[in-house]
C-alpha positions, 0 to 999 in steps of 0.5 A, spaced: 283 156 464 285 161 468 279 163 471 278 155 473 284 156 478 283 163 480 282 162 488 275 165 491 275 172 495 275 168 501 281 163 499 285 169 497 283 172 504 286 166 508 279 166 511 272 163 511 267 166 508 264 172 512 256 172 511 257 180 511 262 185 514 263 193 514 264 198 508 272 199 510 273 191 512 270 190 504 275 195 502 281 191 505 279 184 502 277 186 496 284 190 496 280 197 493 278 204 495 272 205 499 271 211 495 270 205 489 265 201 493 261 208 495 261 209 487 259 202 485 252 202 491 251 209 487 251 206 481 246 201 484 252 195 483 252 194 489 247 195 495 249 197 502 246 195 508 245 197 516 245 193 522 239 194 526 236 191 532 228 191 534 228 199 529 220 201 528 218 201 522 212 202 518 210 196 511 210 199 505 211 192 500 208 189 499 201 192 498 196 187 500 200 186 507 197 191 509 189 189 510 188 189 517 187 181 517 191 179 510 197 181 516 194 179 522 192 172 519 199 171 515 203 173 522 200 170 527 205 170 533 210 175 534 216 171 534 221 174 528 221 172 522 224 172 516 222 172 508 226 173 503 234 174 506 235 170 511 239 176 514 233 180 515 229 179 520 222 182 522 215 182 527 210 185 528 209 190 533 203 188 537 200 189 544 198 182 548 192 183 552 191 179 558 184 177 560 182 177 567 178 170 566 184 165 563 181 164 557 188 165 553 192 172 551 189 177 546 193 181 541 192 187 538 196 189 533 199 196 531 198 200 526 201 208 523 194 211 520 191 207 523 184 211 523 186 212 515 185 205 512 187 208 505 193 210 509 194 205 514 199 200 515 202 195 519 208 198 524 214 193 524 220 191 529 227 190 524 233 186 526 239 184 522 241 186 516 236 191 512 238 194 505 239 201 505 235 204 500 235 213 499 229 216 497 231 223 498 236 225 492 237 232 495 241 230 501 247 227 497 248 221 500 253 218 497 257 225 495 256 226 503 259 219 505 265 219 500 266 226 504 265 227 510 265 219 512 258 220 515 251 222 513 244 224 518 238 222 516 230 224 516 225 218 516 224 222 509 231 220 507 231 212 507 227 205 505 229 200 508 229 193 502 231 186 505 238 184 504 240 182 498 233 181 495 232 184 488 226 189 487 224 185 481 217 185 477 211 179 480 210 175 474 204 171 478 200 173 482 202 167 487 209 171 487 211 173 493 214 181 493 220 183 497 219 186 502 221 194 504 220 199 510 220 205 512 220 210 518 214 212 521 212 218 518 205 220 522 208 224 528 211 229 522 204 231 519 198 236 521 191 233 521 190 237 515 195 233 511 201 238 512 208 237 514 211 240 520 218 241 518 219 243 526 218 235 528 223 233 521 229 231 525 235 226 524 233 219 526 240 216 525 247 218 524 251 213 519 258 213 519 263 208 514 263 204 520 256 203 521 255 200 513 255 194 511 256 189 504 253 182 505 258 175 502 254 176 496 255 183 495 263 182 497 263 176 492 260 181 486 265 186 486 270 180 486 268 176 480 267 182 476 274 184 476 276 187 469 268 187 467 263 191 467 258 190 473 250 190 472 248 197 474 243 203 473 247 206 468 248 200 463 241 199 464 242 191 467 239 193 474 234 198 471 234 202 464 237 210 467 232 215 464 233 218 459 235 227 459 230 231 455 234 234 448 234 241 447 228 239 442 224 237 448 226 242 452 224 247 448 217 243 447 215 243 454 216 250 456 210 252 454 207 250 458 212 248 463 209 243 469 202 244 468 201 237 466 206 234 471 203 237 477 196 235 476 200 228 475 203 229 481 196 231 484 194 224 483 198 220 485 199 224 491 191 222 492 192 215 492 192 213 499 197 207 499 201 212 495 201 219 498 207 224 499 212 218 499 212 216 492 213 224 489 219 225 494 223 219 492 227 218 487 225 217 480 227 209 480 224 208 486 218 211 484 218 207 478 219 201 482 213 203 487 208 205 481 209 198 478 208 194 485 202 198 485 199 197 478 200 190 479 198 189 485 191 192 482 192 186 476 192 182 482 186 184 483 183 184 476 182 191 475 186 194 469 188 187 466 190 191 460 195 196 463 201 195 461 206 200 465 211 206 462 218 206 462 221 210 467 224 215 463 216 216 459 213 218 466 219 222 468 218 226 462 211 227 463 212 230 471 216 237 467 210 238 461 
């Protein structure tokens, strides 16, 4: 009974419904810490999300957007658009070319690799809300952020997601994916295939201020008061890998890295997949190789296959 009586988060406000507000606003009307909802985005409880205008990002997923004419036909027109979140929006980078004869425009739409067609993908205009996802463990983001209030980032840092849209296994193959971005990355690499760390440089600064959690975000921490919210660790949002016993350990050294390394080789020689996949996180790479197994299955190839645990890959990257 108490439940039915108990007033939303926003009529215990005095407010309307916001449709999203920033890191510390949340805090307040959730009447808890910022450090709390730092903790709950770490644990993959929650997600945070940053507000963009017209930022210029390359399409990662879904994979079969980046054929040349699967995306040229499905975005005819550059007006933005939405797919998933309401709150997120996108258009295509496009150059309109006018002829001299009035026979109408042209459009020659963008690309970064463009002369790489295992690499090639549709260069992008965000706007709104987009979920912040980060893909470099090493910088410590949520540490950073709950320290020093503020975090720099590289285009190698961070993925953007559409807001509020779950990255969840396609049943079928008529399934939409949700949709993620990265920053371009093209300008920071040889001919040769090399990084050039002199060209890796901070693209954004975010502060407390510049975070935001959508209504629905807000409304997740709410209704889970005095519960346990689904998170990476509890195995609700994704199962967390499991650590290596000593047992394991001991096995592995023997020939510590000499099969994860060629692993790794391989999957850096697939074209769609590359550096990226190896440098990010091991849930997103696990999410990311289970994307492209089924986007091949779609295909018709490798019907049989069925993807291993995120743990399972993991522990094969340290034989």
């Amino acid at each position: 009974m108490a439940n039915e009586t108990r007033p939303n988060v926003w009529e215990k406000n005095n407010i309307p419904a916001l449709e999203y507000c920033t890191l510390p606003r949340a805090a307040d009307i959730l009447n808890c810490k910022i450090c709390d909802l730092i903790h709950f985005a770490e644990i993959g409880a929650i997600e945070f999300c940053i507000a963009l205008r017209d930022f210029e990002v390359s399409l990662f997923l879904p994979f079969d957007w980046r054929v040349s004419s699967v995306w040229e036909e499905k975005f005819p027109n550059l007006y933005p658009t939405v797919h998933k979140s309401p709150l997120s929006r996108f258009r295509p980078k496009a150059n309109l070319n006018y002829p001299v004869e009035p026979l109408g425009e042209s459009i020659t739409y963008c690309y970064q690799y463009k002369s790489s067609p295992g690499l090639k993908q549709p260069l992008v205009f965000v706007s709104g809300l987009w979920s912040l996802s980060i893909i470099n463990s090493q910088i410590s983001f949520f540490r950073k952020l709950n320290i020093n209030k503020e975090v720099s980032l590289t285009a190698l840092d961070f993925m953007l997601k559409e807001a509020d849209a779950p990255h969840i296994k396609n049943e079928t193959p008529d399934r939409d994916e949700v949709i993620f971005v990265s920053p371009p990355t093209e300008h920071l690499y040889h001919n040769d295939g090399g990084l050039d760390k002199s060209k890796l440089k901070n693209i954004a600064t975010l502060g407390l201020e510049d975070i935001y959690l959508t209504k629905m975000q807000i409304e997740k921490v709410y209704n889970g008061f005095g519960k346990e919210i689904p998170n990476y660790i509890n195995g609700e949002v994704i199962r967390p890998e499991r650590e290596l016993d000593e047992k394991e350990i001991s096995t592995c050294n023997v020939n510590q890295n000499k099969v994860g390394e060629f692993i790794g080789m391989l999957i850096r020689c697939i074209p769609e997949l590359g550096d990226d996949v190896m440098n990010t996180s091991a849930n997103n790479r696990h999410n990311i190789l289970m994307a492209f197994l089924e986007q091949k299955q779609r295909d018709g190839k490798f019907t049989d296959m069925r993807m291993p645990s995120s743990a399972t890959i993991e522990k094969y990257f340290k034989i």
